[in-house]
N, C-alpha and C positions, 0 to 999 in steps of 0.2 A: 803958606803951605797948608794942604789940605789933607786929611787921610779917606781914604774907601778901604773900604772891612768889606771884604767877598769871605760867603761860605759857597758850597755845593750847591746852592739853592743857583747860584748866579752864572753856572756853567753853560757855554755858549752864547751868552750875553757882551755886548758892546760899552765901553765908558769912555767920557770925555775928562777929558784929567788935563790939569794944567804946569807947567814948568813947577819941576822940584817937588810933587805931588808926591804922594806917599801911597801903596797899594800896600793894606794889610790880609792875606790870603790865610783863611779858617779851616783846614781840612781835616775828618776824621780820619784817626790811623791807628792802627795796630800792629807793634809791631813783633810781639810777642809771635804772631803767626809770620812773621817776616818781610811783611808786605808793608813795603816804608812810599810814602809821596816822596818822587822824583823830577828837578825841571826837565822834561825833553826836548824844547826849545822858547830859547827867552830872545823876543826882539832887543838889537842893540840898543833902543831908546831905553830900555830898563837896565836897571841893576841891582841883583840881591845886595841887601843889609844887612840879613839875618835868614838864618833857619831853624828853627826850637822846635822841641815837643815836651807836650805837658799832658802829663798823664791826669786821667779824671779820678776822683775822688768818690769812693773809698779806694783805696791803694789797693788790689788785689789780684794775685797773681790771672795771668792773663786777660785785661781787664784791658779796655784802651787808652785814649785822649785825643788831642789834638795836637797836629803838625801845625807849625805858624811861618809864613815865610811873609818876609819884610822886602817892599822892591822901593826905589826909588827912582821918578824919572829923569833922566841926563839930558835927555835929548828931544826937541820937539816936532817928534814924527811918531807916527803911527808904529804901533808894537806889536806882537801874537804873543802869548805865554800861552803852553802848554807844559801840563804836567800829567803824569805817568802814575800809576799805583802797582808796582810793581816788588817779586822777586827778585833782585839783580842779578844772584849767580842764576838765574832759570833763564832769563833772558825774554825778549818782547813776548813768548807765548805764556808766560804770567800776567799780564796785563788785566790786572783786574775794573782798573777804573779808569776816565781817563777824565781830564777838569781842561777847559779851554776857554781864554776872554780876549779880546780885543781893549789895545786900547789905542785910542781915536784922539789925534792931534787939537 
């Protein structure tokens, strides 16, 4: 089994990933202003593991970190992950950011 660590940097971008792969996903977040990373939609070949956030150091009020979401793949076909940086009770016209990869059988 292998891991990929995507940040922001990798947005739009394509990977070739093999059975039982591991995709570990880096995203800035803050959520003190309420704006949390969301999946909008995850191919059925994936499946979240995990979803963390870890605030950056020094600890300070309003200050951010990073979201971490963990996928693994089930299935070997071609997937979309998108995610969302959103408001939730404001709804899609909070849309701050948006992160998308392919990944490729």
């Amino acid at each position: 089994m292998s891991r990929l660590t995507l940040t922001t940097a990798d947005n739009g971008r394509s990977f070739r990933m093999g059975a039982a792969d591991e995709i570990v996903l880096r995203l800035p977040e803050n959520p003190t202003t309420g704006y949390r990373w969301q999946i909008d939609r995850m191919g059925e070949a994936l499946e979240l593991t995990s979803d963390t956030y870890e605030p950056s150091p020094p600890l300070q009020p309003g200050s951010g970190g990073t979201r971490e979401f963990r996928f693994r793949r089930v299935a070997p076909e071609s997937a979309r992950l998108e995610l969302k940086n959103w408001q939730e009770w404001e709804g899609d016209r909070s849309i701050s950011e948006r992160f998308a990869v392919t990944v490729l059988d």
